[in-house]
N, C-alpha and C positions, 0 to 999 in steps of 0.2 A: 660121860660128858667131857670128864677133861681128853680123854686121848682124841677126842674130837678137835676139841679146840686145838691140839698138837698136830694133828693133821691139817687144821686151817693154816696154824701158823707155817706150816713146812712146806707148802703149797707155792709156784713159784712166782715170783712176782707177777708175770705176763699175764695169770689168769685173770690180772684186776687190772682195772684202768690205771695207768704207771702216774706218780705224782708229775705235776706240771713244774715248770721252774719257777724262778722264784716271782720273775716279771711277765708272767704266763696267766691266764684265769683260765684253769679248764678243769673237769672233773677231777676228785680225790678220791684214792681207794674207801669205800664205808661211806660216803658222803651221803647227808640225809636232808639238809636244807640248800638255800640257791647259793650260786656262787654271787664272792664279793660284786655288787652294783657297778659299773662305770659307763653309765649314761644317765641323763635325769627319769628318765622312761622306769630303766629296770629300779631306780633308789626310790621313787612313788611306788613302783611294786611291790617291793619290800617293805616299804613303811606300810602298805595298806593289808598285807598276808601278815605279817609278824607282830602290830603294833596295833594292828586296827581290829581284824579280824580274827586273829586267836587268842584276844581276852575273850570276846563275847563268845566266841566256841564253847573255850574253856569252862565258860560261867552258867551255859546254856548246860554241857555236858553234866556238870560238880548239879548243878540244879535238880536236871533228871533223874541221876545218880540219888540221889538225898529221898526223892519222893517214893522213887522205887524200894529203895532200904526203907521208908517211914513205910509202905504200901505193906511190905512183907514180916517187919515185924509187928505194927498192929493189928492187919486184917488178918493173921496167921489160924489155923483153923480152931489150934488148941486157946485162944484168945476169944476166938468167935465160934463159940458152936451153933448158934443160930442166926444163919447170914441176912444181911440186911437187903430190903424190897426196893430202898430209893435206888430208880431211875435217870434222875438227871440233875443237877442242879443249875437253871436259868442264869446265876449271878459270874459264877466261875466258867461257863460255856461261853459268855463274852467275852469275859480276861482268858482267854486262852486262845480267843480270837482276834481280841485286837492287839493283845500284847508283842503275839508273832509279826503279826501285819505291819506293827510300827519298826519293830527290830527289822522288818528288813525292807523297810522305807531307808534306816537310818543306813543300813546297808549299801542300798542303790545309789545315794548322792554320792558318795568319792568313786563309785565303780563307776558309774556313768560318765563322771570325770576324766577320769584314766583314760577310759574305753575313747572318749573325744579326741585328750592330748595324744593316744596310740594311730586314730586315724587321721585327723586332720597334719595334713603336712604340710609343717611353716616351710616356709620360702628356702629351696636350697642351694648349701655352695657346692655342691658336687655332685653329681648322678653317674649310679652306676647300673649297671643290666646284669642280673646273673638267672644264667640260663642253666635248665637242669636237663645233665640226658645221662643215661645208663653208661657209666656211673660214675662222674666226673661233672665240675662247675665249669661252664664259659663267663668270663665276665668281661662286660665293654666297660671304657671313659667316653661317651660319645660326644660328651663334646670335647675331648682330648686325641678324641682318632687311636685308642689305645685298645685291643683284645688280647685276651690270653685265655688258656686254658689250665684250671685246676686237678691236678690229677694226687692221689693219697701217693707218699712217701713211702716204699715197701720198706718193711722192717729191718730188712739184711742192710738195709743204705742210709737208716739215720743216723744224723750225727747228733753231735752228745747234746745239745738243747732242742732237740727235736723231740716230739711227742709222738709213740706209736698210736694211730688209728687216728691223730688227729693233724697231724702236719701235711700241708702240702706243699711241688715243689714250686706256685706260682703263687702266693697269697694276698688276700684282697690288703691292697694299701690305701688309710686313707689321712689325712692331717687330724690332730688333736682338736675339738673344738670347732671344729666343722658340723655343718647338719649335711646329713648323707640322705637322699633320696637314694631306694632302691629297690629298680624295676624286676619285679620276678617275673619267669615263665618256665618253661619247658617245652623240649623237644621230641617225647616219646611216651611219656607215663608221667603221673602226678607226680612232684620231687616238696619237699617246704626246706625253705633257707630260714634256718633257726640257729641265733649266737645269742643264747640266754645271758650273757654278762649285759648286753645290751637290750634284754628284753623284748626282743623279736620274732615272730615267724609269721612265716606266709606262705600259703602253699603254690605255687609252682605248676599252675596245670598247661598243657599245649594248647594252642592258640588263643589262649587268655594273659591277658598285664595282671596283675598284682600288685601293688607298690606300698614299701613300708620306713620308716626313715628312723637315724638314731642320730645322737651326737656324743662319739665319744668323750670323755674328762679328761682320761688321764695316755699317756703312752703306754705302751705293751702291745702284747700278743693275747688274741680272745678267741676261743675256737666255739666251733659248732657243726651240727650233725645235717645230713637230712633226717626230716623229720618225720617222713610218710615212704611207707615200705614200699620198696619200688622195685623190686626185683632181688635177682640173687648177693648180689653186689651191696644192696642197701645200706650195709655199716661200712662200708670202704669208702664212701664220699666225701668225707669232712671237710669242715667252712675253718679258713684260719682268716683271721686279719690284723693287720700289722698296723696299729696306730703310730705315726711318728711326729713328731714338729712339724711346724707349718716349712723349717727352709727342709727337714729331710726330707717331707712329702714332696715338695720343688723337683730335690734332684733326682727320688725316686721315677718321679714324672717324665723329666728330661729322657733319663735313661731307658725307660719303658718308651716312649716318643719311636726312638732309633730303632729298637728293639723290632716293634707291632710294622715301623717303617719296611724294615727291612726283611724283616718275614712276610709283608705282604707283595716286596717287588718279587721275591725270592717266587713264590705261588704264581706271583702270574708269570715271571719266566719259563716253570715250567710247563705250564698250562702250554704257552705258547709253543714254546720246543715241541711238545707233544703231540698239539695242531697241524703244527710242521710238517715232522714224520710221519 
């Protein structure tokens, strides 16, 4: 066992998800529970899995546990050598029925909850489109006249705060404290846009909407996967997005403006040239 663990340890980084920076939320090598919350969405999710729901697991399990230990050490054979005839007992076949049923009565109200605040979408300041095709993100600003396309980072080309498997070189920007509408789809095969920091995913089917909304907290960087196997390519898509201030989103915008501008006279110039000749 230990040369085991020696060989884990000697193993090179790259086999594992590489640690994120410091102002980064994305997966951690071993990691076993969700990443830090930063939308109200995912901190209700967390309070309701961590705080809510694995005491009563916990109490449900340590319960069944207890009765199975009481089961085997007094109904043990050398304890009992003449087994017992009763059948049933009427009083405890109702506590075993309604006791479950209320536990997960009590279960249903904050889940029902959630499930509301996840799909009703309050009024928002921003909408975005992200389109899913093999194996790369498009995303509009439509009412900013803005597109780009998300393509993964190859590994020989990141630089030193970049993430392998999870950086891309066009990332969704959006302002702090904004409520984000965002419209999924795809172009080819099922895709889902899922950035667990902000407790999201939707799946992504061709000629279907989707639409799911967050509101960032805090600034950073939050990544995420597709989330439904889409072909060979499937792990090389990643969702990054770039929370900034309300004036760096501004100038972001500005600049992405020019950018979508002038890659769009650029296409139909040469549409046109083309036509031409």
């Amino acid at each position: 066992m230990t040369r085991l663990f020696r060989r884990i340890a000697a193993m090179p980084a790259s086999l594992f998800l590489l640690a994120a920076p410091a102002s980064a939320e994305a997966p951690e090598p071993w990691q076993m529970g969700f990443q830090k919350a930063a939308s109200p969405i995912m901190e209700e999710t967390v309070w309701f899995h961590d705080w809510f729901l694995m005491p009563i697991i916990t109490a449900i399990s340590l319960f069944v546990l207890a009765l199975l230990l009481i089961c085997v050490w007094r109904f043990r054979e050398s304890a009992n050598p003449k087994p017992s005839t009763r059948s049933h007992n009427t009083p405890l076949e109702i506590l075993w029925t309604l006791i479950p049923a209320l536990i997960l009565i009590a279960i249903a109200v904050p889940s029902f909850r959630l499930l509301e605040r996840q799909l009703v979408i309050p009024e928002p300041d921003l909408t975005i489109k992200a389109t899913g095709h093999q194996w790369y993100w498009t995303y509009e600003y439509p009412d900013h006249k803005v597109e780009f396309d998300a393509n993964l980072i190859p590994e020989e080309k990141l630089k030193k705060d970049q993430i392998r498997l999870l950086s891309t070189d066009n990332p969704v920007v959006v302002p702090v404290g904004a409520t984000v509408r965002v419209i999924i789809t795809a172009s080819d095969v099922i895709h889902a846009w899922a950035v667990p920091a902000f407790g999201v995913k939707a799946d992504a089917v061709p000629g279907r909407l989707n639409e799911t909304w967050f509101r960032a907290d805090r600034i950073g960087a939050f990544y995420g996967q597709c989330s439904e196997l889409c072909g060979t390519r499937h792990a090389y898509m990643p969702i990054e997005v770039q929370v900034l201030s309300k004036e760096g989103f501004l100038r972001w915008l500005a600049r992405a403006k020019r950018e979508s501008a002038a890659a769009a006279a650029q296409k139909t110039e040469t549409k046109t040239g083309g036509e031409e000749s």
